[in-house]
N, C-alpha and C positions, 0 to 999 in steps of 0.2 A: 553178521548173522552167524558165520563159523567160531567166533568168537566168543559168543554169547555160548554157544553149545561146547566150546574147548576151551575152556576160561583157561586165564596167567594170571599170574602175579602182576607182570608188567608189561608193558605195551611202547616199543620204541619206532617211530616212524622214522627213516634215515635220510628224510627231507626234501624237497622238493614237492609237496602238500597239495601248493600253487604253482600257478605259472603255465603249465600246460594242455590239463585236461578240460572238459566242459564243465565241471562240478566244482569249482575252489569253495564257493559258501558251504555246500554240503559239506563238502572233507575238513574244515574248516569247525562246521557246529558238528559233526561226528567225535572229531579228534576232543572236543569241549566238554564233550556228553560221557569221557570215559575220562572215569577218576583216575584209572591207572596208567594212561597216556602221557607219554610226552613226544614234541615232536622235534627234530633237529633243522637246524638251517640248512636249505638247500641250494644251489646257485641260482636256480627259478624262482626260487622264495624272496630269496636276497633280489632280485632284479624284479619283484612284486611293489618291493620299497623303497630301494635304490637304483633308478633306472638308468643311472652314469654307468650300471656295473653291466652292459651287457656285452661287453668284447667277446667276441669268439660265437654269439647267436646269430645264425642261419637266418633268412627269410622266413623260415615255415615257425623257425620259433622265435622271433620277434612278433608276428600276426597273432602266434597263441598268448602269448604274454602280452601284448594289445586288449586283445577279447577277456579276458583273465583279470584285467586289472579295471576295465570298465563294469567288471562285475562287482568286483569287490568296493565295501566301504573302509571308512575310518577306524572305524573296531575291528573291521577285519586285519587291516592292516596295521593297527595296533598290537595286536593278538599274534598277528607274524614277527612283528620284530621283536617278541619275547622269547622268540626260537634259540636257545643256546647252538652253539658251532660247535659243539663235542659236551657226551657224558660218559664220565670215566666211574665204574663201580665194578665190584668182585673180578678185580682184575682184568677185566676188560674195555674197550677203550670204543663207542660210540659217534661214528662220525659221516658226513654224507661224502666228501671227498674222498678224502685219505689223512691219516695222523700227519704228517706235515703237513699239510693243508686240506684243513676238515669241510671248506667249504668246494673249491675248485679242481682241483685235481684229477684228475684221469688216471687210475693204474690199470695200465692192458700188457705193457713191457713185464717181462722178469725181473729188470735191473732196479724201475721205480718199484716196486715188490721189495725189493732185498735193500732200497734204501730205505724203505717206510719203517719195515719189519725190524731195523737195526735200530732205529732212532728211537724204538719204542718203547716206553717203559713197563706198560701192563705186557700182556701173553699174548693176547686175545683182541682185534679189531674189529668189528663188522662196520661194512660201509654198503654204498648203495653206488649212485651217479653212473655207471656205465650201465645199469639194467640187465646183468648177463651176471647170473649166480654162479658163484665158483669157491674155492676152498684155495688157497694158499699157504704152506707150512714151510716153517723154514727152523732147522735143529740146529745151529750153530755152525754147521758143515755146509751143507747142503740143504736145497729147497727144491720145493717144485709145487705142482698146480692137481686139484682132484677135479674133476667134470662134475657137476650134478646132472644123474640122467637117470634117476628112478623115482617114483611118485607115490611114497612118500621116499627122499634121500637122507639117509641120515650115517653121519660121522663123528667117530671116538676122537676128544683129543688128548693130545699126549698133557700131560702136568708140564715137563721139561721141554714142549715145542710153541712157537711162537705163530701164530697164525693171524691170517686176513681174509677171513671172510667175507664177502659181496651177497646180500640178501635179495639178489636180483630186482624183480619190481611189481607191484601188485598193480597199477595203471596201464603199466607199458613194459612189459618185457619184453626183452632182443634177445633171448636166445630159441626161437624158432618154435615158443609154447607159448599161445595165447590164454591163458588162466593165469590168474594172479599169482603171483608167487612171495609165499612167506617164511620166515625163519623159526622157529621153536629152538632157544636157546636154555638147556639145562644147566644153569653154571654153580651146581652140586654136584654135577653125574660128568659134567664137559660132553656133553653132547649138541650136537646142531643136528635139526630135522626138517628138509627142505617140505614143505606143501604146496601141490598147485591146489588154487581154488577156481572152478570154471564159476563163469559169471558170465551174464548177458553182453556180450561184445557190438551184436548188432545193434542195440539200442542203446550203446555211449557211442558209436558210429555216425547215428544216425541224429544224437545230439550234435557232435562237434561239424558235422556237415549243414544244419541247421542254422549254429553259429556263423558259419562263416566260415570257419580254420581249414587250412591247406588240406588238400585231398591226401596228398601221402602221409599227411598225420594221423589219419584218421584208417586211410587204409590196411598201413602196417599191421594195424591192432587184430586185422583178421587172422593172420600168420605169426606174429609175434616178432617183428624183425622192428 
């Protein structure tokens, strides 16, 4: 709906679609319904249709990724694995991981930061998978990390700096703000503009309790953690 009233050009989800929430067929014929959409492979997407791939899932998300996959059909699941693992365009580099590894990857250290950021050939990263919006720049010298903590947040970037930004999570955010959060990418101007979107929490709460799905999955989403 914020969408429809703040139209783009283009529309990048940084994946993970499925696997998690009580909605995968919704998000699913949403992401279908927008011509300007596309969405990328996420580790929960991948573990939608390769279920050898879940090393490293928890209890709480093996059960959503259980309920998740008893939802979905063949088309659906067709539709999932036409998800690319990275799109690369105007100089920036699209991925749910991180550029060495688009699909699994965790960057929360400095150090994986300043390996990604080197290996890189575009400027410009956005990824998603940790849920915690952040700004990372790195000028050939030196690097470091900006907070996102105003609503809306927006930041200049340099032509000559190399960055990785994290578009946080519209489902599930972890950094302590439960409204969706999304990215507004100018890559004419190099601007990035965080937006929270509030949206009914207690009634996908009250979905995934319904389901079935672990109580802390469902609970975080009050607080955003």
């Amino acid at each position: 709906a914020y969408l429809r009233k703040n139209p783009v050009d283009k529309i990048i989800c940084c994946g993970d679609l499925t696997g998690y929430g009580p909605n995968p067929k919704e998000c699913i014929a949403l992401i279908k319904s927008l011509k300007n959409a596309e969405c990328l492979m996420g580790n929960h997407d991948l573990a939608v249709i390769e279920p050898g791939t879940v090393e490293g899932f928890n209890a709480d998300a093996l059960k959503a990724l259980e309920i998740n996959v008893s939802m979905l059909d063949d088309n659906d699941r067709e539709f999932i694995r036409s998800f690319k693992t990275s799109i690369s365009e105007n100089n920036t580099l699209f991925v749910h991981g991180s550029p060495n590894d688009p699909v699994n990857e965790y960057l929360f250290l400095i150090e994986k930061y300043e390996e990604n950021v080197q290996s890189m050939k575009e400027n410009i990263c956005i990824n998603g998978h940790t849920h915690q919006p952040i700004v990372y720049e790195w000028n050939g010298k030196e690097s470091g990390f900006y907070n996102v903590l105003r609503d809306p947040d927006i930041f200049n970037l340099e032509k000559t700096g190399k960055y990785i930004i994290n578009a946080g999570s519209v489902g599930q955010p972890r950094d302590n703000k439960p409204a969706a959060c999304v990215v507004f990418y100018d890559s004419k101007n190099l601007t990035v503009t965080f937006k929270r979107i509030p949206y009914d929490v207690s009634k996908t709460m009250e979905k995934m309790k319904s389901l079935g799905m672990p109580e802390k999955l469902y609970s975080r989403l009050a607080i955003g953690v």
